[in-house]
C-alpha positions, 0 to 999 in steps of 0.5 A: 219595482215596476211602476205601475202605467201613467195616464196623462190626459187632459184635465177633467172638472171633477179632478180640479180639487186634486189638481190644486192640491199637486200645485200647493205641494209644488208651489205652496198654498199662495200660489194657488190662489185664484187657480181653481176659478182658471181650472174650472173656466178651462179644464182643456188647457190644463193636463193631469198624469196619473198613476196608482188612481190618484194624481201625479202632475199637472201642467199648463201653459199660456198661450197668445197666438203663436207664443205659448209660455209654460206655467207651473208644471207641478209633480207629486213628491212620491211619484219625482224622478219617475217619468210623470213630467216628462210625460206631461212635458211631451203631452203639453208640447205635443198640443201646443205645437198642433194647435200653431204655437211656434215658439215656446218660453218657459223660466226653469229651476236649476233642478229642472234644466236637465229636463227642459234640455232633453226636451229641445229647450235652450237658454237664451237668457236669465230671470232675476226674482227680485223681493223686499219687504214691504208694509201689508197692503191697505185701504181698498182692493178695488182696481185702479185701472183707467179705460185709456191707460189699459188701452195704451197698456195693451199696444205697448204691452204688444209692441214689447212681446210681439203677440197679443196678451190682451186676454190674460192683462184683462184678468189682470185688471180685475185682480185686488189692488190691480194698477194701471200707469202708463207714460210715454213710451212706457207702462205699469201694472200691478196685481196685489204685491206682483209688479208685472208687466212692467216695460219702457222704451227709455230708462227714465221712463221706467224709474218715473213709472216704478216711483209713481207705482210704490207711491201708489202701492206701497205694498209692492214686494215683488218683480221678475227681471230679465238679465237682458235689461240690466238697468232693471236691475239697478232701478229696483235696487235703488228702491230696497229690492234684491235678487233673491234667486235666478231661473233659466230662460228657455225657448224652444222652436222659432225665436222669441218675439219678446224684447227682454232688453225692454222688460223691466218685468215680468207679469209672472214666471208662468206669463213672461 
């Protein structure tokens, strides 16, 4: 059967309830938390396919400067294996490179590989998930992050990925249960039960640094590791964390600036 024409575009205000719903069927409900108030403050940085009048995909990427990093492409289940995020992929790339975005990142699925590969991605390293249980958060939301410690937060955070991700650590800081640490060479963030970013020169630093951030959130049940930092791997161990699945790093144009050998870990899988 012919499939009918794909329009892929970017994303109109008016489809943001559309949107959201092609991610929960992707992604699950809570992962889409806080995704509609993204989409409605900047619709042209996400893109949506289309076919049938109804919704197929959506795609977005991060950017800081001159490093972009591809976040939640998302496909209808009925319309997989058809084209749709081939077409997003291209339409994203297509914009990101126009607009001076030389070196794109992105953490691929096993079933995604063979796409991000057709599309000039290769993998220069693995992202470890690791999770534990851990007890519900208590007491309040509220942000715990101190004027000084975000400032020295920012230099290292640029210091260790080579580019400028001040604005999106600035949302972070305003998440519930949002933590800021810092010390020495090192720092710490938090965001409900997510450790990320999280990085450090020495590896002392980084077990000092995860002890004080569990003392403080004990509800902390997730981090995203490189394999390039394989003292990651055994710091979080050594605190009831286990792998419990491993995605593809992947990069495509100039090499990344990032120091993956100094990340304990990722802000996300959609922000590096």
């Amino acid at each position: 059967m012919e499939l009918l024409p794909l329009e892929v575009r970017p994303l109109e205000p008016r489809e943001i309830d559309e949107a959201v719903e092609v991610l929960g069927l992707t992604y699950g409900p809570a992962a889409t938390r806080g995704t509609r108030a993204a989409m409605a403050a900047a619709p042209h940085t996400w893109f949506i396919a289309r076919r049938e009048g109804a919704a197929a995909g959506v795609v977005t990427a991060n950017v800081y400067g001159r490093v972009a990093y591809v976040a939640m492409l998302a496909v209808v289940p009925r319309h997989r294996r058809n084209g749709v995020a081939t077409r997003l992929m291209e339409t994203l790339l297509t914009r990101l490179e126009k607009n001076g975005s030389a070196t794109i990142l992105l953490d691929a699925t096993a079933e995604a590989e063979s796409l991000y590969r057709r599309l000039h991605f290769v993998e220069i390293d693995r992202t470890r998930v690791f999770a534990r249980a851990a007890p519900p958060p208590v007491g309040q939301a509220s942000p715990d992050v101190p004027r000084g410690a975000f400032a020295r937060a920012l230099e290292l955070d640029a210091a260790v990925y080579g580019c400028d991700r001040s604005a999106a650590l600035r949302e972070f800081a305003t998440a519930p249960y949002a933590l800021a640490l810092t010390e020495g060479d090192g720092y710490a963030m938090v965001r409900g039960p997510v450790l990320g970013p999280f990085a450090a020169t020495h590896d002392a630093t980084a077990e000092r640094l995860l002890a004080r951030v569990l003392a403080l959130r004990p509800h902390v049940e997730r981090a995203w590791v490189p394999l390039a930092n394989p003292a990651a791997a055994t710091l979080f161990e050594a605190h009831g964390f286990a792998c419990a699945r491993t995605l593809a790093h992947m990069a495509r144009g100039a090499p990344s600036p990032f120091r993956r050998d100094r990340i304990f870990s990722q802000a996300s899988l959609g922000h590096g």
